[in-house]
C-alpha positions as CSV (number, residue, x, y, z in Angstrom):
1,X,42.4,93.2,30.0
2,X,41.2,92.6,26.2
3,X,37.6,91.6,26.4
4,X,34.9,91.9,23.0
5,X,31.3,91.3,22.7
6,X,31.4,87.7,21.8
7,X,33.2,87.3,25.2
8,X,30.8,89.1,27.4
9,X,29.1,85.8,28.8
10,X,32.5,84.7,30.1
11,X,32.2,84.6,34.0
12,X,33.8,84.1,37.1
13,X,31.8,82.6,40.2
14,X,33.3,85.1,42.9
15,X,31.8,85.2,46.1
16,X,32.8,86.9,49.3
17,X,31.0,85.0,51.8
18,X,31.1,85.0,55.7
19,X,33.0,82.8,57.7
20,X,32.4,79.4,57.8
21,X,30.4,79.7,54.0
22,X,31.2,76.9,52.2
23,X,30.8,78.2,48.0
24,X,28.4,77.9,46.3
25,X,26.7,74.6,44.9
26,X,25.8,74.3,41.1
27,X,23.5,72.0,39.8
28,X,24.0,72.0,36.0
29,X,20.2,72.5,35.1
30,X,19.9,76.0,36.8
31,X,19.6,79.4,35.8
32,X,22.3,80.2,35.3
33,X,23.4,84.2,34.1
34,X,26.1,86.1,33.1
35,X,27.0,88.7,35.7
36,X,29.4,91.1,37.1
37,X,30.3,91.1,40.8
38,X,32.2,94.4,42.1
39,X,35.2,94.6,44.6
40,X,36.7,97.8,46.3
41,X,40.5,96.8,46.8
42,X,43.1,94.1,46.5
43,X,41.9,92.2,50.1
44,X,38.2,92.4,48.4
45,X,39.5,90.3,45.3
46,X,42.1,87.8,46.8
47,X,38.7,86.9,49.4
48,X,36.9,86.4,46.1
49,X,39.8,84.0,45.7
50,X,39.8,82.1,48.3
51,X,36.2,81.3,47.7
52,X,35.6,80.5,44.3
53,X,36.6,80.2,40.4
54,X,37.7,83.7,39.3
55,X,37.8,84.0,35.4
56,X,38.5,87.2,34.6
57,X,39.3,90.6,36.4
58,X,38.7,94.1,35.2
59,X,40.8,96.5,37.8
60,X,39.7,99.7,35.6
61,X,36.3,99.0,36.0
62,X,36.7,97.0,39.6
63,X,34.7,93.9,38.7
64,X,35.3,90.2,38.0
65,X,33.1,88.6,35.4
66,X,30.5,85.8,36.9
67,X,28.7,82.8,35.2
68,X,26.7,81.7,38.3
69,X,23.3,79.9,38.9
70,X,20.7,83.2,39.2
71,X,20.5,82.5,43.3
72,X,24.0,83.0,43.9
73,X,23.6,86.7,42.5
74,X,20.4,87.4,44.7
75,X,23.0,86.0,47.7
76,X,25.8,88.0,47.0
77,X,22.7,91.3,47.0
78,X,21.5,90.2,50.2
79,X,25.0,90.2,51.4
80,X,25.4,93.7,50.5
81,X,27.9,93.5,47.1
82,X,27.2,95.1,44.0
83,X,26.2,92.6,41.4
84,X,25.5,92.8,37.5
85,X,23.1,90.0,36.1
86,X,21.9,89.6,32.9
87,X,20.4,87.0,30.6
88,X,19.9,83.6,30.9
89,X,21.4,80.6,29.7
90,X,21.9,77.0,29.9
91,X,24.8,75.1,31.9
92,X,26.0,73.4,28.4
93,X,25.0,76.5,26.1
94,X,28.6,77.7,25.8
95,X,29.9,74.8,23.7
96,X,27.1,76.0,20.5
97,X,28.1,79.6,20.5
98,X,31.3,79.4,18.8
99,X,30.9,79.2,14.9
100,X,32.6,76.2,13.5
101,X,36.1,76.2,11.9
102,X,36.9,73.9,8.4
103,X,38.0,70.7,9.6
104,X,41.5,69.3,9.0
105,X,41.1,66.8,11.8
106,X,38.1,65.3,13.6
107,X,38.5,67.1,16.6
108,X,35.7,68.6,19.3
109,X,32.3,69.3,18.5
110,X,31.8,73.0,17.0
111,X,35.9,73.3,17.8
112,X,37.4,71.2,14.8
113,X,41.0,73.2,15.2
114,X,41.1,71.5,18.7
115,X,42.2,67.5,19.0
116,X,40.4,65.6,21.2
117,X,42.8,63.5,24.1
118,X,42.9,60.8,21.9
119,X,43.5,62.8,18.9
120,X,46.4,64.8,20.7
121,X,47.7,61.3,21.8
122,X,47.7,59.8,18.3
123,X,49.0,62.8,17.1
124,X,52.3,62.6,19.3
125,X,52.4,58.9,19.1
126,X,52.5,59.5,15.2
127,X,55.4,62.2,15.3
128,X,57.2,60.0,17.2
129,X,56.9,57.0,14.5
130,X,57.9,59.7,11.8
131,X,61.0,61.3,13.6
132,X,62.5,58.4,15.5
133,X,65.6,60.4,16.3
134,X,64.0,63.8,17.4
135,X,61.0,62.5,19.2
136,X,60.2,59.9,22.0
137,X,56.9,59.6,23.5
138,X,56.8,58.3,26.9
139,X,54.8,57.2,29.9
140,X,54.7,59.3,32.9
141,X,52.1,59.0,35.0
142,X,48.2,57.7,35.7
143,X,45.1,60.0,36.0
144,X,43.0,60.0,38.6
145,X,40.6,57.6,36.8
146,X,43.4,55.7,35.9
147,X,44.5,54.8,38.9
148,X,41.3,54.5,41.0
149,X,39.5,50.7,40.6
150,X,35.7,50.5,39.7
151,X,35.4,53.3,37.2
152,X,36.3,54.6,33.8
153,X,39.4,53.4,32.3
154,X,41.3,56.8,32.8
155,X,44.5,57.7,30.9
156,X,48.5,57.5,31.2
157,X,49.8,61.3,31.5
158,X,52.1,61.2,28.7
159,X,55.2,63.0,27.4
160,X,57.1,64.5,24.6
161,X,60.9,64.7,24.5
162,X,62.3,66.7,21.4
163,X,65.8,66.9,21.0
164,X,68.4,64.9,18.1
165,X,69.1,61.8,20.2
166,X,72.7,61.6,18.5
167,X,74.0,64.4,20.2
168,X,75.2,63.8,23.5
169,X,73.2,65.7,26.6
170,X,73.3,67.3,29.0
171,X,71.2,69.9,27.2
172,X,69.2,72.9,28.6
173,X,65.9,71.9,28.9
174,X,62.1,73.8,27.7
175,X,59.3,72.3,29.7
176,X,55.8,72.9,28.3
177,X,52.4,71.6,30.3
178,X,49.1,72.3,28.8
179,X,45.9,71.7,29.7
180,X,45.7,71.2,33.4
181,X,42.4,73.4,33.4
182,X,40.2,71.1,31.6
183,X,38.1,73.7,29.5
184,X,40.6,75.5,28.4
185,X,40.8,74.2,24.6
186,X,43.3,76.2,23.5
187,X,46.2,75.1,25.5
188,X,47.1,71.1,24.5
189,X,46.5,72.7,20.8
190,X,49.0,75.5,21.1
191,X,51.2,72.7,22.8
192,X,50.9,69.7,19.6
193,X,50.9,72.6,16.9
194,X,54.6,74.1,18.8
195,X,56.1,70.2,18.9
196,X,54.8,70.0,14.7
197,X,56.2,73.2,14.0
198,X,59.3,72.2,15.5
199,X,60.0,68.8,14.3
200,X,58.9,69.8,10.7
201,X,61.6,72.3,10.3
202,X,64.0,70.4,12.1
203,X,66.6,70.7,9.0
204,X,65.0,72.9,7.3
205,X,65.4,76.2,9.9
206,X,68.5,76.7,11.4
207,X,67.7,78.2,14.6
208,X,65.0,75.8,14.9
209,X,67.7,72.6,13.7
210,X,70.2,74.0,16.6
211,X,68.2,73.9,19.1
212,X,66.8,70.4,18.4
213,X,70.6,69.6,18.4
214,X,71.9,71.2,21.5
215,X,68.8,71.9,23.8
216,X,65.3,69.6,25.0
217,X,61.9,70.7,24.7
218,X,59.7,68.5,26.9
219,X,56.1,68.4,26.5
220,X,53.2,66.8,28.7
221,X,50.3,67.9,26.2
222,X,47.4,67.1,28.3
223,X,48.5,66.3,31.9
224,X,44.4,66.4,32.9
225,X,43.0,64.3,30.2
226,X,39.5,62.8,32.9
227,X,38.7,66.3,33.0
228,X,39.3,67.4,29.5
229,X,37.1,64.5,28.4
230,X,34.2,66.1,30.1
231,X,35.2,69.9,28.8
232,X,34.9,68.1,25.2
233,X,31.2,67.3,25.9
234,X,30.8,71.4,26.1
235,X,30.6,71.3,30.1
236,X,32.8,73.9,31.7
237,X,34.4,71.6,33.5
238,X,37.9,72.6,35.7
239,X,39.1,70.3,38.0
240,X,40.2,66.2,37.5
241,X,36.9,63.6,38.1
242,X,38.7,62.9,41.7
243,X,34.9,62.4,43.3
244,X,35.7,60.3,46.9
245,X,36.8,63.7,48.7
246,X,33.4,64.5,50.4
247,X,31.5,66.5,47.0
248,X,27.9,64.8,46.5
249,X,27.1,67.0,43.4
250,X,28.0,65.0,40.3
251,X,28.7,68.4,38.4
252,X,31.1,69.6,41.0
253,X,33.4,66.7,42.0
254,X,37.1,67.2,41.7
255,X,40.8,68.7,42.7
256,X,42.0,72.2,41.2
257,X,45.2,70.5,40.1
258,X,46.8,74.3,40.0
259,X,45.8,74.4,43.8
260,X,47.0,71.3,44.6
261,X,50.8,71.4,44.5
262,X,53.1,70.9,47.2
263,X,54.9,74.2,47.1
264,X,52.8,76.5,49.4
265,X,49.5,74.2,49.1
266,X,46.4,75.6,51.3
267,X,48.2,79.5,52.0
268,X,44.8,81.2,50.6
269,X,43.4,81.6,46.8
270,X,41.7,78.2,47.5
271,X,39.0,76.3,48.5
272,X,38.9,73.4,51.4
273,X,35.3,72.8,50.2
274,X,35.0,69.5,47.9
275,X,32.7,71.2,45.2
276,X,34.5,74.5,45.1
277,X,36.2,74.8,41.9
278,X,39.2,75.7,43.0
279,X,39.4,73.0,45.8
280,X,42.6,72.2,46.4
281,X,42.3,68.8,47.3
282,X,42.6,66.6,50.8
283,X,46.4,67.5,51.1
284,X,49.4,68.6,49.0
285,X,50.2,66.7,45.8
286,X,47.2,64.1,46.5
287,X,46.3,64.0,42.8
288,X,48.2,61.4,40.6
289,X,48.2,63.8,38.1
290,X,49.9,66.7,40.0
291,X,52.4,64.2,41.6
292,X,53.3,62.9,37.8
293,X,54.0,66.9,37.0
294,X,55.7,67.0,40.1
295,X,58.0,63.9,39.8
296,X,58.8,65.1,35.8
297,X,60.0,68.7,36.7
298,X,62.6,67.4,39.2
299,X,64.0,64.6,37.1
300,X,65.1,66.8,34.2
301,X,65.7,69.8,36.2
302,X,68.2,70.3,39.1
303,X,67.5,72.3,42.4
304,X,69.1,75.4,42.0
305,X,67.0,77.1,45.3
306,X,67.4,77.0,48.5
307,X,64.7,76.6,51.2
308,X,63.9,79.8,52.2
309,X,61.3,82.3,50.5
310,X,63.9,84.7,50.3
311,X,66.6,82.2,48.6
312,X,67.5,83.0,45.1
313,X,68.5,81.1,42.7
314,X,71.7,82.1,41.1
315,X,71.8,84.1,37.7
316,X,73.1,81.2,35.6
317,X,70.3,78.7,36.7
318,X,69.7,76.6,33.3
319,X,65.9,75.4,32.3
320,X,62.5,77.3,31.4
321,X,58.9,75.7,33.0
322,X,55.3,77.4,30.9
323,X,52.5,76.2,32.1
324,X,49.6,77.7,29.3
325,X,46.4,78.5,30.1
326,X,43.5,80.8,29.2
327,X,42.6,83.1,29.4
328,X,43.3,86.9,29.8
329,X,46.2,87.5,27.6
330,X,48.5,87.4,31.1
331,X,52.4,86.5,31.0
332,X,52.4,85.7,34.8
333,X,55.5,84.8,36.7
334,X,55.9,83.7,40.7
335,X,55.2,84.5,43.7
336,X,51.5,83.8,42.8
337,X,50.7,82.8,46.3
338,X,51.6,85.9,47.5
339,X,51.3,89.5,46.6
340,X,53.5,90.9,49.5
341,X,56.7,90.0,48.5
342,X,58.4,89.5,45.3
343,X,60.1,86.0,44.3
344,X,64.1,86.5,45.3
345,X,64.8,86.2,41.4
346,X,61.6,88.7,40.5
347,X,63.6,91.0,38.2
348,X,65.0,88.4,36.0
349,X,61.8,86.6,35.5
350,X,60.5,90.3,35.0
351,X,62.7,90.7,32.6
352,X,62.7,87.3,30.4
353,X,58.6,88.4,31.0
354,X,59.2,91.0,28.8
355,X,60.8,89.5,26.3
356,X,57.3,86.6,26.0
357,X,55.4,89.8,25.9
358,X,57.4,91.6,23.3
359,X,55.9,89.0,20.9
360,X,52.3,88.0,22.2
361,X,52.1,91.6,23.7
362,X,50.3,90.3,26.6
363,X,50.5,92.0,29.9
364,X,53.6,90.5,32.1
365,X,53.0,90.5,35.8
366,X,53.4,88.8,38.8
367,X,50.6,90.9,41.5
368,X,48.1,91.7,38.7
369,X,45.9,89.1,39.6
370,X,45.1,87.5,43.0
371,X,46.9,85.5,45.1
372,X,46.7,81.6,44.5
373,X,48.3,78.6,45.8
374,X,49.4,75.3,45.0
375,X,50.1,76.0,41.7
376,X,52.4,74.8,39.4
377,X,54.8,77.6,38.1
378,X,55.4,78.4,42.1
379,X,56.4,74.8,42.6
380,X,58.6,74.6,39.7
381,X,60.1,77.7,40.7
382,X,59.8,77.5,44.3
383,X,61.0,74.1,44.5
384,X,63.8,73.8,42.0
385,X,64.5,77.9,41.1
386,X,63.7,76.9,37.7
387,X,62.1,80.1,35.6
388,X,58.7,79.7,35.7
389,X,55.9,80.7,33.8
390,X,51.6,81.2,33.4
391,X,50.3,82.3,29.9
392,X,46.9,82.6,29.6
393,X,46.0,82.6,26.2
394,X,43.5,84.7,24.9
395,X,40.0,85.6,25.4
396,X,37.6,82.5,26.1
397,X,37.5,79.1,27.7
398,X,36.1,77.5,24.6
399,X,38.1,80.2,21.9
400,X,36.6,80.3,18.7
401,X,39.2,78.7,15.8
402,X,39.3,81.8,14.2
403,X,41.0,83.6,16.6
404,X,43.1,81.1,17.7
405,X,44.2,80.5,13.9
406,X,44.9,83.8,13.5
407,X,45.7,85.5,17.4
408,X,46.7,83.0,19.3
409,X,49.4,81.0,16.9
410,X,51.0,83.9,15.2
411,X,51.6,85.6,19.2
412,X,52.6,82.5,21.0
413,X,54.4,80.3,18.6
414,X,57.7,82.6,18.4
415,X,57.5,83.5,22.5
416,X,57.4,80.0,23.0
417,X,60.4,79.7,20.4
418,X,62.0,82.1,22.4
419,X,61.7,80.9,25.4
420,X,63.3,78.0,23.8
421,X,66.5,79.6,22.9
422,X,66.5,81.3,26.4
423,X,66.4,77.7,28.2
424,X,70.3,77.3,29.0
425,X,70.5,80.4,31.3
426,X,67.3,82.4,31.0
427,X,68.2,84.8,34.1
428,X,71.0,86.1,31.8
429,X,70.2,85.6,28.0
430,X,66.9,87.7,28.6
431,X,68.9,90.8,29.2
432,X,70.5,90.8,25.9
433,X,70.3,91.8,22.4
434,X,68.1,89.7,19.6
435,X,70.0,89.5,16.3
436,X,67.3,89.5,13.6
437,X,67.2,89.5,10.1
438,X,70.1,87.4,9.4
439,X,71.3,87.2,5.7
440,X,74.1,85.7,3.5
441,X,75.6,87.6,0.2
442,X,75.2,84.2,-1.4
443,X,73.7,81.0,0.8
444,X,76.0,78.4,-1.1
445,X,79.5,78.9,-2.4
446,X,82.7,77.0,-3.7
447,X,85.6,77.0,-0.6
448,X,87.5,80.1,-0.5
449,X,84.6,81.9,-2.0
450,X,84.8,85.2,0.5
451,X,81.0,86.2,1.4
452,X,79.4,88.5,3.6
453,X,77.0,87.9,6.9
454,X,74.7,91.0,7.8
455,X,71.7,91.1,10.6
456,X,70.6,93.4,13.0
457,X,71.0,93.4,16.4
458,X,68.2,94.9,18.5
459,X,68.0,95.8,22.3
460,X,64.7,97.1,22.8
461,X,62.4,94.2,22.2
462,X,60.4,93.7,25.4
463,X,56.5,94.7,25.9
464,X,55.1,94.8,29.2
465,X,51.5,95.6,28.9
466,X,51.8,98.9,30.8
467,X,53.4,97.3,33.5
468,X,56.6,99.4,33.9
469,X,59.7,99.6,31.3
470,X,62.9,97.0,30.5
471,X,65.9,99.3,30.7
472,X,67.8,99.2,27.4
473,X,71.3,99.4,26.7
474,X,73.6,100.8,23.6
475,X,75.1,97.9,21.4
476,X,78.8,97.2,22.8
477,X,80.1,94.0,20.2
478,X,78.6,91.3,17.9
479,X,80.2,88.0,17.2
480,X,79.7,84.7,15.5
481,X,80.6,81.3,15.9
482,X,80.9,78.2,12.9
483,X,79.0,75.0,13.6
484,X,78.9,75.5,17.7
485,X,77.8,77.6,19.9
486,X,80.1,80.3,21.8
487,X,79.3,78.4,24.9
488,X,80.7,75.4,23.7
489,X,84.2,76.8,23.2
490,X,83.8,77.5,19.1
491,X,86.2,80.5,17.9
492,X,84.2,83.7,18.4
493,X,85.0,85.8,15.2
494,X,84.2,89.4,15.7
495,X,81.2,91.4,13.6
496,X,81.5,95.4,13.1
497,X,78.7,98.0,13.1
498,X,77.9,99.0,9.6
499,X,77.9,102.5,10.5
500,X,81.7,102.3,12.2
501,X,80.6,102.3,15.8
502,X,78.6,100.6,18.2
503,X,76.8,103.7,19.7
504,X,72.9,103.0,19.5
505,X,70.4,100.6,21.1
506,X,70.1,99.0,17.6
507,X,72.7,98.2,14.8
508,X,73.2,96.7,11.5
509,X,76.3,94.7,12.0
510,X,78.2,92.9,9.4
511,X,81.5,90.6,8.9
512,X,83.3,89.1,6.2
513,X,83.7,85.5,5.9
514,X,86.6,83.7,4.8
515,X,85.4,80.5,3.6
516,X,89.0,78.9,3.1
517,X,89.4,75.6,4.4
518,X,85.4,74.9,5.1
519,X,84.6,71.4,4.1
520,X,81.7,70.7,1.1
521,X,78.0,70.7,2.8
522,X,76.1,72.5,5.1
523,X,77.8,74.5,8.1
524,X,75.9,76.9,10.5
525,X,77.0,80.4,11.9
526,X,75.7,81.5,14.9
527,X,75.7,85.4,15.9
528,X,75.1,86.9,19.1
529,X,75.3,90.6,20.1
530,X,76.3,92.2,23.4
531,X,74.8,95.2,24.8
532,X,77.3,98.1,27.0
533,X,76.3,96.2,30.3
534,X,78.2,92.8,28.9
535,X,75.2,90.9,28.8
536,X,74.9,88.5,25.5
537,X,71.6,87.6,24.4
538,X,70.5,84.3,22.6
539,X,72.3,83.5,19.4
540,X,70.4,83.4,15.6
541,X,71.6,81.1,13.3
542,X,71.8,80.6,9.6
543,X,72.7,78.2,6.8
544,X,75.8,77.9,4.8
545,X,76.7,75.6,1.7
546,X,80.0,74.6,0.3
547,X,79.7,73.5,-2.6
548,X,81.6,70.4,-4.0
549,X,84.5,71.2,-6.2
C-alpha cells in the first residue's frame, strides 16, 4: 500500500496478546509513539485483529503501523514480537500537523475542506430546499446520544434521496454511507461533494440527468455523527460515545459500529472488551445507529440471497451498497469475515471491483486485509445479496485538503459515478464495454437535418492493483436508444465500427441519425456496446436539440 513521509506517524494498535488479555487501555495523556509491530503470516495478523485497531498493513515489508501509548511497545517486546518505536507525541497532536486549506466554508479546525456534522446537515437540508423535485432529506434514525436520557442531545441519522420525483419508480437504487468511523474526515466530504456534483448538473450532463431520472442515489452522510463530533476536536476517536457497556476510561468508551452488525457479529476481527476499539458491542445490532443502517438497506433493497454462506444471489440482482472509508487506497468487497472462502457471487463483485479501481486505481480485494466481522458491506451483502462495497480512501485519518482536493475527488468522484450507472444489475453491466467520448456532428439541428453520432467503445477498463487480471473480450455490436433506455423497451438502432468490423477490444463506432419526425427541444441518445461474450455494459448518454422551425 501507498504510504509518504507525512504519513509515517499513522499507526495501528495491534497486539497479539495471550489468552484471556483484555487490549490494551489508553489514557489520552501518555506517551504515546509511532511504531511498527511485525507479524509472520496471515494467522499472525487476523490475531492482531481480533485484539485491536489495525490501521494500516504492509504485507511487503510484514508489519502493521502502531500509534500506541510507549508501554504497550515495551509489552508487546516482553512478549517476544518485533516492535519499531520512534518519537513521541501527544494524544491530540495529530489534528495540528496538517497545513490548513483556503476556506470556502467554516468547517473543522486546521481541515476547512471538511464540514462539520452540522455543516454537512445544513448543507443537505439546503440542497433539498433548492431542488425540491430531485432531493428529499429525511429522518432515519437516532444516535446513541440521541436516544439515551441524561446526556448530550445526540443527533437524528439522516438521509439523502436523489432521484426526479416525477418519474415513476421502481428505480435501481445507489446506497452511499460515510462516516461510520468517526476520524475518518474524508468520507461524509466525498459523500456531500458526490450529492452537489450530482444535483448541480442535473440538466446540464446527460448521463448525470438520466440517471437522476431513471435510478436513486441514497445517501446517509454521517450515520456516526456522537463520534464524529469528538474526531472534530482532533481526538482520534473510532467508535459511537455508547459508554454504559462496562469501559471506565472516558477516552475509550464505545461500539465499533463496523463490528457490530448482525450479519456474522462476534466470528473473530473483534474485540468483546468494552475499551477495545474495535469492540463490537454487547450483542448484534445493539447500537441505534447500526440498527438505523440496518433497517434503511432492507427497505429500499429486496433480498435477493438465500440463507446459506454458500447461496448466491442471482446475476441480475439490482442495487449497489459503498460504504467509504479511509484509509489505504483499498476497493474491498465481501466475505470480510472470512478469508477461507470466497462470497458465492465473488467473481462478479471482483469484477465490478475492477471497474471502481480502473478509475481510483486502488487495489481491489477481498483477503488482502484481515478478517473482520460485523461489518456493514457483509450485512448488506450477506443479508440481502446486494453488491457490496469498502473504499478506503487515501492515505490518513485526518487527510490534508490538498490531497483530498486534488487525489481523492478527481479518483473517486467518477467510480462513484460509475457505480451509479452500474446500480440496476451490477453482476452483469460490469462485464461490459464503456462507451466514451460520445460526440454529435452538430448538437442542435432543424428536423430532418441527418447528423452523425460517434464514441468509442472500450473493453479493457478495469485496474486491480496487482491483484490478478479482468479477462477482456473483442467488440461484438453497439447500439443506441432515443429518450429511453434499452431496458425500457426503446427501439435499439444499430451503430457500425468505423473501421468495417468489430474485431478488437476497442472500437470507434459511429451511426447516422435520421432526425425526421423528432419533435422541437431536447431529446437524449443513449449508446451501449456489447463485447463477443453478449454482455452489454452501462449506456452513455448525450444531448440532442431540435430546433424550432
Amino acid at each position: 500500500m501507498k504510504r509518504s513521509l507525512a504519513v509515517a506517524f499513522l499507526l495501528a494498535l495491534l497486539l497479539l496478546l495471550g489468552p484471556g488479555t483484555t487490549s490494551f487501555a489508553q489514557e489520552p495523556d501518555e506517551d504515546w509513539r509511532m511504531m511498527r509491530v511485525y507479524f509472520q503470516n496471515q494467522a499472525e495478523l487476523n490475531a492482531l485483529a481480533n485484539r485491536i485497531d489495525i490501521w494500516e498493513v504492509n504485507r511487503e515489508g510484514g508489519y502493521v503501523l502502531t500509534r500506541a501509548p510507549a508501554r504497550v511497545g515495551r509489552t508487546l517486546l516482553q512478549q517476544g514480537l518485533h516492535v519499531s518505536m520512534g518519537q513521541g507525541m501527544v494524544h491530540r497532536q495529530y489534528l495540528g500537523l496538517q497545513l490548513a486549506h483556503p476556506r470556502t466554508w467554516h468547517g473543522i479546525s486546521g481541515y476547512p475542506c471538511y464540514r462539520t456534522v452540522e455543516e454537512t446537515y445544513d448543507t443537505f437540508a439546503r440542497l433539498a430546499e433548492r431542488y425540491p423535485k430531485l432531493a428529499r432529506w429525511q429522518d432515519v434514525g437516532d444516535s446513541w446520544e440521541k436516544v439515551t436520557p441524561g446526556g448530550p442531545e445526540g443527533y437524528d441519522l439522516m438521509a439523502m434521496v436523489l432521484t426526479n420525483q416525477d418519474v415513476p419508480g421502481p428505480k435501481p437504487k445507489l446506497f452511499i454511507i460515510a462516516a461510520i468511523h468517526a476520524r475518518e474526515y474524508v468520507t461524509a466530504e466525498l459523500a456531500t461533494r458526490f450529492a452537489e456534483h450530482l444535483l448541480a448538473n442535473y440538466g446540464v450532463d446527460a448521463d448525470i440527468t438520466w440517471l437522476l431520472d431513471h435510478y436513486e442515489c441514497h445517501i446517509m452522510p454521517q450515520v456516526n455523527p456522537d463520534g464524529r463530533k469528538k474526531a472534530e476536536t482532533g481526538e482520534l476517536w473510532r467508535k459511537n460515545t455508547d459508554d454504559d457497556d462496562g469501559c471506565t476510561l472516558p477516552g475509550s468508551v464505545g461500539v465499533d459500529l463496523n463490528r457490530n452488525s448482525s450479519f456474522k457479529w462476534n466470528h473473530g476481527g473483534a474485540s468483546s472488551a468494552a475499551c477495545s476499539e474495535i469492540y463490537l458491542g454487547p450483542e448484534a445490532a445493539s447500537e441505534p445507529e447500526v440498527q438505523a443502517i440496518q433497517h434503511y438497506a432492507r427497505s429500499i433493497f429486496a433480498d435477493h440471497r438465500g440463507p446459506g454462506d454458500s447461496d448466491a444471489a442471482p446475476d441480475d440482482t439490482s442495487g449497489v451498497f459503498i460504504t467509504l472509508h479511509s484509509y489505504s487506497q483499498l476497493v474491498l468487497f465481501p466475505w470480510i469475515w472470512t478469508d477461507t472462502q470466497p462470497a458465492p457471487n465473488a467473481r462478479q463483485l471482483q469484477t465490478l471491483g475492477r471497474k471502481f479501481g480502473y478509475f481510483n486505481r486502488y487495489t481491489v480485494c477481498s483477503d488482502c486485509l484481515y478478517s473482520a466481522s460485523g461489518t456493514t458491506d457483509d450485512f448488506v451483502y450477506g443479508d440481502l445479496g446486494v453488491a457490496s462495497y469498502t473504499f478506503e480512501l487515501g492515505t490518513q485519518f485526518f487527510q490534508s485538503c490538498n490531497f483530498f482536493e486534488q487525489d481523492i475527488i478527481p479518483k473517486n468522484m467518477p467510480a462513484l459515478l460509475y457505480a451509479f450507472k452500474a446500480a440496476r444489475q451490477p453482476y452483469l453491466d460490469a462485464l461490459g464495454p464503456d462507451v466514451l467520448d460520445v460526440t454529435l456532428s452538430a448538437p442542435a439541428v432543424a428536423a430532418g437535418t441527418p447528423i452523425t453520432l460517434t464514441a468509442s467503445a472500450d473493453d479493457t477498463r478495469y485496474a486491480s492493483g496487482q491483484q490478478g487480471e479482468e479477462p477482456v473480450q473483442v467488440l461484438a455490436a453497439a447500439r443506441y436508444t432515443l429518450d429511453a433506455p434499452s431496458w425500457e423497451n426503446a427501439p435499439a438502432h444499430i451503430m457500425r465500427a468505423r473501421d468495417g468490423a468489430f474485431d478488437a477490444t476497442t472500437e470507434i463506432i459511429t451511426a447516422q441519425i435520421d432526425t425526421t419526425g423528432l419533435t422541437p427541444g431536447r431529446h437524449t441518445l443513449f449508446i451501449e456496446a456489447q463485447d463477443a461474450d453478449g454482455n452489454w455494459g452501462v449506456p452513455t448518454a448525450i444531448f440532442l436539440t431540435i430546433i424550432e422551425p
